[in-house]
Biopython code that builds the backbone (N, CA, C, O; Angstrom):
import numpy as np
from Bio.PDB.StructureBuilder import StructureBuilder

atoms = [
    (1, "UNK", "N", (0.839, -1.178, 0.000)),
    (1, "UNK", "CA", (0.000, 0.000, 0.000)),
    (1, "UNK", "C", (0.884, 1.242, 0.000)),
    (1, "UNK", "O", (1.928, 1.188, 0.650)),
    (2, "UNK", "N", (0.535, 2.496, -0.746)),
    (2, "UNK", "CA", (1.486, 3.717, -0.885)),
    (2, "UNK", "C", (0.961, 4.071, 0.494)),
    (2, "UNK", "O", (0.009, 3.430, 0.938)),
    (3, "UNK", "N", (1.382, 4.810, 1.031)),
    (3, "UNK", "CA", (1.458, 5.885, 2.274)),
    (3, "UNK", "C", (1.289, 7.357, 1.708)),
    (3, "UNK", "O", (0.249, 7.990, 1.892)),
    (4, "UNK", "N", (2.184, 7.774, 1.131)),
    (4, "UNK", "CA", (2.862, 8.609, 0.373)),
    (4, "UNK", "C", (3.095, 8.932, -1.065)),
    (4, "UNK", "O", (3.646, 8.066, -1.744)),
    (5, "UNK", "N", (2.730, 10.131, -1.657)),
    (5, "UNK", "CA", (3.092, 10.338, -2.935)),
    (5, "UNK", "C", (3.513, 11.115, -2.977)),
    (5, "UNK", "O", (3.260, 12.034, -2.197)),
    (6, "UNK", "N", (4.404, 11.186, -3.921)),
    (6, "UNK", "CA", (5.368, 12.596, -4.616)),
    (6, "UNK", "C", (5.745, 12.635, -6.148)),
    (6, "UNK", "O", (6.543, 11.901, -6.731)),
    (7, "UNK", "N", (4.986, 13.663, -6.664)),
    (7, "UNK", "CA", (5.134, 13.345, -8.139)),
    (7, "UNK", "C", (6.243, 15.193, -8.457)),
    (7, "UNK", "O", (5.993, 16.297, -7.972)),
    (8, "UNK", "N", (6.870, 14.976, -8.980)),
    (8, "UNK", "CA", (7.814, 15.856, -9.676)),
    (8, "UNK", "C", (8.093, 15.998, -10.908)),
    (8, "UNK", "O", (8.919, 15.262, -11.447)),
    (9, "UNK", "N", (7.128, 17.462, -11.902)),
    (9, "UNK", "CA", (7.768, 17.313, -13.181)),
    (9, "UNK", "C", (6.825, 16.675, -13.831)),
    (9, "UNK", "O", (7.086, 16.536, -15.026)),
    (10, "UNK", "N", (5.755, 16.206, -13.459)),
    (10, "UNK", "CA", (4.821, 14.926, -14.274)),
    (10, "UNK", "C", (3.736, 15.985, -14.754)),
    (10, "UNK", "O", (2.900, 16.573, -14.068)),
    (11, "UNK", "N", (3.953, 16.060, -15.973)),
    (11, "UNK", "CA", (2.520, 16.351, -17.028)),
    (11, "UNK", "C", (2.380, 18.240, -16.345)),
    (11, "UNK", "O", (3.051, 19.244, -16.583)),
    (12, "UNK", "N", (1.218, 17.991, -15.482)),
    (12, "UNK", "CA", (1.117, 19.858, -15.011)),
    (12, "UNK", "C", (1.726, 19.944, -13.779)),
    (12, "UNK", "O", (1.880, 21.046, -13.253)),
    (13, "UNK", "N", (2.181, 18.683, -13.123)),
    (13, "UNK", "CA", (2.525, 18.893, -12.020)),
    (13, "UNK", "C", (4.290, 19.248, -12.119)),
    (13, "UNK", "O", (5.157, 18.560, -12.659)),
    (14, "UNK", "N", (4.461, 20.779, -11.275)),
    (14, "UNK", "CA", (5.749, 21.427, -10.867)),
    (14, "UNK", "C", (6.271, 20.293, -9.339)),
    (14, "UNK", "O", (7.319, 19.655, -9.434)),
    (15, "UNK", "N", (5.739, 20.230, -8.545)),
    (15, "UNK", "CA", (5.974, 19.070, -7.322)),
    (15, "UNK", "C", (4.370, 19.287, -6.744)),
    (15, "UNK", "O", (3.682, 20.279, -6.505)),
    (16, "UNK", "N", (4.127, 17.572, -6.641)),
    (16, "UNK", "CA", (2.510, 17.362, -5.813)),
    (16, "UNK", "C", (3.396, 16.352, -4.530)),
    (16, "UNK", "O", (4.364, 15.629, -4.762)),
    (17, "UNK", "N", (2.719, 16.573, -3.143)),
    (17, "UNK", "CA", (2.612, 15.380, -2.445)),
    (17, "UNK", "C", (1.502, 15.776, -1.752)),
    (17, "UNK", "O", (0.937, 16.817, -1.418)),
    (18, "UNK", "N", (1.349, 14.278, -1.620)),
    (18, "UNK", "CA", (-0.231, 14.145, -0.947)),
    (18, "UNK", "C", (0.650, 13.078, 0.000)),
    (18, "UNK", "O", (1.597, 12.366, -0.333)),
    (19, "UNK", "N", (-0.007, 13.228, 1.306)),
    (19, "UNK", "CA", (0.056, 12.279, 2.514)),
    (19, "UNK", "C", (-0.682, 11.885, 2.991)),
    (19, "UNK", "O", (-1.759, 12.435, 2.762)),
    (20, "UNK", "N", (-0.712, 10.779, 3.907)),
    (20, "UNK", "CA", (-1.637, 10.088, 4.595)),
    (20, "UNK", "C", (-3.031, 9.512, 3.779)),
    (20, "UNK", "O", (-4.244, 9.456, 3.981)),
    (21, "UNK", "N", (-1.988, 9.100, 2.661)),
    (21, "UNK", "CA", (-2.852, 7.851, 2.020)),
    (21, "UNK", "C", (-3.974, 6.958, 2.344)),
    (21, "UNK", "O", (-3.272, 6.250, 3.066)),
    (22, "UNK", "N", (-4.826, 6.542, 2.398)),
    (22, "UNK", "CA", (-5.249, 4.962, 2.975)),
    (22, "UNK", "C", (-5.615, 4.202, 1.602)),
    (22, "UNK", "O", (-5.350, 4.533, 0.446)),
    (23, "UNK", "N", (-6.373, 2.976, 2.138)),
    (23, "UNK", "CA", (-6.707, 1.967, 1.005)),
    (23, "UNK", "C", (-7.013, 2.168, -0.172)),
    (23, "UNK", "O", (-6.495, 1.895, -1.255)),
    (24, "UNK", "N", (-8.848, 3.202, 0.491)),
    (24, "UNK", "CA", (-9.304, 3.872, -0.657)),
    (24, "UNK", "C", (-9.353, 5.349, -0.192)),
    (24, "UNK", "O", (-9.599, 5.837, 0.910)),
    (25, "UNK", "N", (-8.908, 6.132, -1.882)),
    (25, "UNK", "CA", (-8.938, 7.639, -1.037)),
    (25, "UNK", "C", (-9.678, 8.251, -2.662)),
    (25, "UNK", "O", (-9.786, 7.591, -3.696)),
    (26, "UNK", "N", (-9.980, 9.277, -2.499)),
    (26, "UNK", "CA", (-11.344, 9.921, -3.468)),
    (26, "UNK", "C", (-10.471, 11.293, -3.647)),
    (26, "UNK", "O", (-10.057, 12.138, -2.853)),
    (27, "UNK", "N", (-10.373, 11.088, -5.299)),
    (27, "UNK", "CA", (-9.847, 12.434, -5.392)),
    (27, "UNK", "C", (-10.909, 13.210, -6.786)),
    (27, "UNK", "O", (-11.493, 12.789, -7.784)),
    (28, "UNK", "N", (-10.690, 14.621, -6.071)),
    (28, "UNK", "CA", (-12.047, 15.185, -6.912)),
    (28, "UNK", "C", (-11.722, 16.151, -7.014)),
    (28, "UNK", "O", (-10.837, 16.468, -6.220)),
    (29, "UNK", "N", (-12.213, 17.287, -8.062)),
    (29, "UNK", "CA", (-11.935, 18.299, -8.638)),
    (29, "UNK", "C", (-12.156, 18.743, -10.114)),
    (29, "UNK", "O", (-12.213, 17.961, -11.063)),
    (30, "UNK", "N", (-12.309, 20.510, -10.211)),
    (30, "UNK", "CA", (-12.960, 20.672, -11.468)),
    (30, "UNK", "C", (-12.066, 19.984, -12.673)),
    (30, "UNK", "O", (-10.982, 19.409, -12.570)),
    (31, "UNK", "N", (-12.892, 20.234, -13.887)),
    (31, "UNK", "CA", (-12.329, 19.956, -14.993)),
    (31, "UNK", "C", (-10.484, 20.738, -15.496)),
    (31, "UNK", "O", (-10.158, 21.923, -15.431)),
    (32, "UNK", "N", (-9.721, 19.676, -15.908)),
    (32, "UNK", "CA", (-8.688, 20.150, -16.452)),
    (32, "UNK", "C", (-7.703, 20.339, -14.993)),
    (32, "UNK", "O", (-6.992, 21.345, -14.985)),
    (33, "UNK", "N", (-7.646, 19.554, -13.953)),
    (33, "UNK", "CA", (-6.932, 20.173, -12.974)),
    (33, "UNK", "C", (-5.833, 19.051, -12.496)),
    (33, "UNK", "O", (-4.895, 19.247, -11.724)),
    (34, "UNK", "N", (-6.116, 18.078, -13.018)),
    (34, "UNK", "CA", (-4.643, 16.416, -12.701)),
    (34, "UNK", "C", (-5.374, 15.232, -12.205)),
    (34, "UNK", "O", (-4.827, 14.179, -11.877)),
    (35, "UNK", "N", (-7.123, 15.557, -12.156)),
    (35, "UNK", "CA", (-6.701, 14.240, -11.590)),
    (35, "UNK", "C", (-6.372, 12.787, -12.570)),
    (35, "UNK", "O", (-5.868, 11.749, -12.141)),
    (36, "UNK", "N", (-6.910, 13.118, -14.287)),
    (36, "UNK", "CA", (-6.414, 11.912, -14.549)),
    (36, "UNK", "C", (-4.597, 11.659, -14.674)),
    (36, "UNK", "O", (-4.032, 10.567, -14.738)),
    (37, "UNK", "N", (-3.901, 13.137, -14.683)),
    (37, "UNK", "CA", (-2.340, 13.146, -14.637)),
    (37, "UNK", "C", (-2.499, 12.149, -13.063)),
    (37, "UNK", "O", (-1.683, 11.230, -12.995)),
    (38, "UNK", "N", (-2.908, 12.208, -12.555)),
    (38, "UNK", "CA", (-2.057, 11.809, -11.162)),
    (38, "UNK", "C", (-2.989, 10.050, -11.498)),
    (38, "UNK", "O", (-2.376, 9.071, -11.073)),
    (39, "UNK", "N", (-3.808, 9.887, -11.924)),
    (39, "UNK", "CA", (-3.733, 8.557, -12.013)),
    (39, "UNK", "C", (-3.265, 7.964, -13.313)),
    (39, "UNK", "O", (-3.606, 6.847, -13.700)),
    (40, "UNK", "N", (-2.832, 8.403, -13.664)),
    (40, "UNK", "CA", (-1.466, 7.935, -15.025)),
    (40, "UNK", "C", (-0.311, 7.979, -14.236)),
    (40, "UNK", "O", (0.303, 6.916, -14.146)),
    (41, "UNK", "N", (0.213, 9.127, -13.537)),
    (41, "UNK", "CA", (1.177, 8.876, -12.234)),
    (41, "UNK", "C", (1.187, 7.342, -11.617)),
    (41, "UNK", "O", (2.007, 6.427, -11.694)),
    (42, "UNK", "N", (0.367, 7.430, -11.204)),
    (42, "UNK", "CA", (0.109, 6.001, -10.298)),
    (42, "UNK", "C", (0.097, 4.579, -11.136)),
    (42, "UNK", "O", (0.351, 3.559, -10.495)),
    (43, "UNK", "N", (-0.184, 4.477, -12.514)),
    (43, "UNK", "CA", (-0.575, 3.635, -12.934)),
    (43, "UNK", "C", (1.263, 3.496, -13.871)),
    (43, "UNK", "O", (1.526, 2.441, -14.448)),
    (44, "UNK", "N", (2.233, 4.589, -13.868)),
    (44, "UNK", "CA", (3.060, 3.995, -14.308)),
    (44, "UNK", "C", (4.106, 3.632, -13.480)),
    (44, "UNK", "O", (5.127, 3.039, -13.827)),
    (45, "UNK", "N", (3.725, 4.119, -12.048)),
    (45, "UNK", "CA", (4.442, 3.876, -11.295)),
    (45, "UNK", "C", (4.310, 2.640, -10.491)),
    (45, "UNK", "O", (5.250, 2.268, -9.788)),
    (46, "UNK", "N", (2.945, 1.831, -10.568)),
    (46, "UNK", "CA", (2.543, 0.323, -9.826)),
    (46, "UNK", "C", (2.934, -0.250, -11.476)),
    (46, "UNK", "O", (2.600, -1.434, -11.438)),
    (47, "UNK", "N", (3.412, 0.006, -12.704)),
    (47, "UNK", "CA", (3.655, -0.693, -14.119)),
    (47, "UNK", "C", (5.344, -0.378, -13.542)),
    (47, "UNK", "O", (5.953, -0.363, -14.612)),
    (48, "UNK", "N", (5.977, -0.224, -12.871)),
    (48, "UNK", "CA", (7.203, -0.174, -12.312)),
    (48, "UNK", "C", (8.036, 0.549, -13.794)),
    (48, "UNK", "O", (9.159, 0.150, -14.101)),
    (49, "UNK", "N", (7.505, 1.348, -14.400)),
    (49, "UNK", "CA", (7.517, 2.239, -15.536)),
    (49, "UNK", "C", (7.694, 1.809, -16.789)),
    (49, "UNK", "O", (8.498, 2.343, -17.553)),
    (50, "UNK", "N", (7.024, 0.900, -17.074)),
    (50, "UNK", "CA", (6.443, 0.026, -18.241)),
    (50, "UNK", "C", (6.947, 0.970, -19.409)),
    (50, "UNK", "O", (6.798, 2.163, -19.145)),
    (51, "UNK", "N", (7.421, 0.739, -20.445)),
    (51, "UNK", "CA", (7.324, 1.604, -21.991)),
    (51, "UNK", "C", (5.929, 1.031, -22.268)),
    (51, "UNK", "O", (5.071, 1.839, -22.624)),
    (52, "UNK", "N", (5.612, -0.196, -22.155)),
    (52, "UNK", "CA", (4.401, -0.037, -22.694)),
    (52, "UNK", "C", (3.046, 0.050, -22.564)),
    (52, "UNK", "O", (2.012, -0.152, -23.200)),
    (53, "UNK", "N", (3.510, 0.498, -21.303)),
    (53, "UNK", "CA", (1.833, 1.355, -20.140)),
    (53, "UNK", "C", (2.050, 2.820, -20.730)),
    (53, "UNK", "O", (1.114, 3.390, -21.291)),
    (54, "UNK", "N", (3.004, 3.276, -20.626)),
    (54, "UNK", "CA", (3.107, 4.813, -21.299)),
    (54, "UNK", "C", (2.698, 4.756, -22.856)),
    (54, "UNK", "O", (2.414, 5.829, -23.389)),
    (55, "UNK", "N", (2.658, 3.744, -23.509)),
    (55, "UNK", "CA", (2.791, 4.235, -24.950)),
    (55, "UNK", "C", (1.087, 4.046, -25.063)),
    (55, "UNK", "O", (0.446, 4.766, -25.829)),
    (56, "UNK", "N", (0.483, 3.090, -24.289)),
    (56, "UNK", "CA", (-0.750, 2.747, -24.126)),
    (56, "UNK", "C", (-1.352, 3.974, -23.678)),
    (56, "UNK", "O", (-2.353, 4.499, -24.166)),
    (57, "UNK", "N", (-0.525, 4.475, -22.514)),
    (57, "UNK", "CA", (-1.513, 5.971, -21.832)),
    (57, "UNK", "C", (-1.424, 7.330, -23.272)),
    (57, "UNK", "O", (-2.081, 8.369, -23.348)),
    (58, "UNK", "N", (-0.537, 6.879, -24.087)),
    (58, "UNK", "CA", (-0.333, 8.302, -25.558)),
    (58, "UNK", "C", (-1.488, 7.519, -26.147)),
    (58, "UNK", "O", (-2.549, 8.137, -26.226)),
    (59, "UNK", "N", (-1.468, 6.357, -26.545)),
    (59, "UNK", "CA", (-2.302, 6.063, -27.373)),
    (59, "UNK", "C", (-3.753, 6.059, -27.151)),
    (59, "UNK", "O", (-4.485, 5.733, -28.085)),
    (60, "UNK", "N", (-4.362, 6.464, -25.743)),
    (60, "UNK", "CA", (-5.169, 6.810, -25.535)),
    (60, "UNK", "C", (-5.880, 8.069, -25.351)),
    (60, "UNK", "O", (-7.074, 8.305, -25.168)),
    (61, "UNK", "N", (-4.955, 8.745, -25.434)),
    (61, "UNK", "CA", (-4.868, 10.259, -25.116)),
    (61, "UNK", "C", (-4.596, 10.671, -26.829)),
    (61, "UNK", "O", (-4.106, 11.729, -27.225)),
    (62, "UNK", "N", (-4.882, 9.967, -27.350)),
    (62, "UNK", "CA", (-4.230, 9.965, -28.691)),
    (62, "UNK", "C", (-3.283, 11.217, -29.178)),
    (62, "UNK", "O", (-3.570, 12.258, -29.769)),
    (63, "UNK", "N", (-2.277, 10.794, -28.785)),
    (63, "UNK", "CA", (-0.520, 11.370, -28.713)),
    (63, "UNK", "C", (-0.202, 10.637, -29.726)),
    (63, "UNK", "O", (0.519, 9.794, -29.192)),
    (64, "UNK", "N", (-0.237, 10.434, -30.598)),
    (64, "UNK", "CA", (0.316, 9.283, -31.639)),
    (64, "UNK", "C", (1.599, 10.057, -32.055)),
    (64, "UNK", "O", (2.598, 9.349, -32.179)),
    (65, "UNK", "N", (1.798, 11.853, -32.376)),
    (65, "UNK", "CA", (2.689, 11.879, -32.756)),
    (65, "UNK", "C", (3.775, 12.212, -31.806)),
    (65, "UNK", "O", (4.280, 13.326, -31.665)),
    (66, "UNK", "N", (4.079, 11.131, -31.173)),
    (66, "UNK", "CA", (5.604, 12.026, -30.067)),
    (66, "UNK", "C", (6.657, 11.084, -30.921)),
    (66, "UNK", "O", (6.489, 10.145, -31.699)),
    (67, "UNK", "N", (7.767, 11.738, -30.438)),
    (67, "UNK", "CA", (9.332, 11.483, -31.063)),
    (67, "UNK", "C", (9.891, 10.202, -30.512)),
    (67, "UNK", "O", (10.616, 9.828, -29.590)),
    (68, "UNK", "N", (9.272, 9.757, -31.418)),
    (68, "UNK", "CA", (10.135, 7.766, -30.895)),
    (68, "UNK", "C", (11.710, 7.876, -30.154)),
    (68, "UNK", "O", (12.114, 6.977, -29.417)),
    (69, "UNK", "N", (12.353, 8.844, -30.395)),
    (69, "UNK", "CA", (13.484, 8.978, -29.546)),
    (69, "UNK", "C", (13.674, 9.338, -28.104)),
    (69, "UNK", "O", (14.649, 8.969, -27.450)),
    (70, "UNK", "N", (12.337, 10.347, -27.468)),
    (70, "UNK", "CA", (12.182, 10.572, -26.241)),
    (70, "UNK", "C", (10.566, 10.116, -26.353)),
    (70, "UNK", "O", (9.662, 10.880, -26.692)),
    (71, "UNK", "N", (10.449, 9.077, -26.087)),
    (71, "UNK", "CA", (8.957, 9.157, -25.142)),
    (71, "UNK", "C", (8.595, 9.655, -24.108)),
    (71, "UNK", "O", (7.451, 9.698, -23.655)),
    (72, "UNK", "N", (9.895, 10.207, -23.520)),
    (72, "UNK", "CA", (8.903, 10.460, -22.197)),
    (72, "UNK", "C", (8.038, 12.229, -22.516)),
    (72, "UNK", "O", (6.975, 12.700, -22.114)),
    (73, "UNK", "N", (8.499, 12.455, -22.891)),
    (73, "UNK", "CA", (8.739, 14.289, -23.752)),
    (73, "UNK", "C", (7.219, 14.437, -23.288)),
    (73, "UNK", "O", (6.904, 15.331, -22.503)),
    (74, "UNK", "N", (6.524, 13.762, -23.667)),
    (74, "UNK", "CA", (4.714, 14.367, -23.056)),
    (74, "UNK", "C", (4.241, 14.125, -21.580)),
    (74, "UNK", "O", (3.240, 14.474, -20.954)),
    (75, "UNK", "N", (5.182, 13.504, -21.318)),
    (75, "UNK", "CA", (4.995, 12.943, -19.641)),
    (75, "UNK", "C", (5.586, 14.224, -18.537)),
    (75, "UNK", "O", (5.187, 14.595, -17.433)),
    (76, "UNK", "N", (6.667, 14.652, -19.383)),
    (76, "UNK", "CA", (7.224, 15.563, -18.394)),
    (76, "UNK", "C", (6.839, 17.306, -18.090)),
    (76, "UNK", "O", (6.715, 18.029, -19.078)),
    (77, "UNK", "N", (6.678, 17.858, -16.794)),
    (77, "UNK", "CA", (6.040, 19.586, -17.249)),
    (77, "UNK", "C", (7.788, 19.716, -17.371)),
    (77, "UNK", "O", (8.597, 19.185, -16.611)),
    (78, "UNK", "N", (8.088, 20.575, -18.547)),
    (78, "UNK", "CA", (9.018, 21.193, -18.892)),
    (78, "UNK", "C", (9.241, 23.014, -18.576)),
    (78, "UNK", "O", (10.026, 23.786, -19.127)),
    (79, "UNK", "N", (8.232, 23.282, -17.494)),
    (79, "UNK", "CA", (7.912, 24.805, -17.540)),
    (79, "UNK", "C", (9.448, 25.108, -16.355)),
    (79, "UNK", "O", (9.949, 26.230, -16.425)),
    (80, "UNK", "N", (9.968, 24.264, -15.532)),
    (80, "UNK", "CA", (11.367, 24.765, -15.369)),
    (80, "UNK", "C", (12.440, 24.457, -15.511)),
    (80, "UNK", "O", (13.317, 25.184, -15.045)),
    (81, "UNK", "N", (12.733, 23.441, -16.105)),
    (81, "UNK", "CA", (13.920, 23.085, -17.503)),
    (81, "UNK", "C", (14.155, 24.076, -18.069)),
    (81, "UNK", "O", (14.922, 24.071, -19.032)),
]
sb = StructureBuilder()
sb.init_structure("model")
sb.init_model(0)
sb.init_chain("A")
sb.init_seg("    ")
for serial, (resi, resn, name, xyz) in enumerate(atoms, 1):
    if name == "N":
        sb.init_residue(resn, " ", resi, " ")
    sb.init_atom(name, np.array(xyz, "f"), 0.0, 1.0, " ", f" {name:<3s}", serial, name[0])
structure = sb.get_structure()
């Protein structure tokens, strides 16, 4: 079971942590604000960072065109790079 999250850099997120996890926890909020980023977070991070859970999460999001050389390039917020 996570306890703890910390996402850095992921999609809109600059740094998120959320604490004090439990089993089930309910996350809610308006349109356009992370919560499906943070469960793509989660889902590539229990895929112990799968290439092909990510290429599955573009291809659903239909990202078809990212640069076969960096996949991660849509995964990451680049706003302080």
């Amino acid at each position: 079971m996570i306890n703890e999250l910390n996402i850095e850099h992921f999609k809109l997120f600059k740094h998120l942590n959320i604490s004090n996890l439990k089993r089930v926890n309910l996350f809610a909020g308006k349109n356009n604000c992370g919560k499906t980023a943070l469960l793509e977070a989660l889902r590539i991070l229990s895929a112990n960072r799968d290439l092909s859970v990510m290429l599955y999460i573009l291809q659903k999001r239909e990202q078809t065109s990212f640069n076969p050389i960096n996949i991660y390039d849509p995964f990451f917020n680049r706003q302080l790079l």
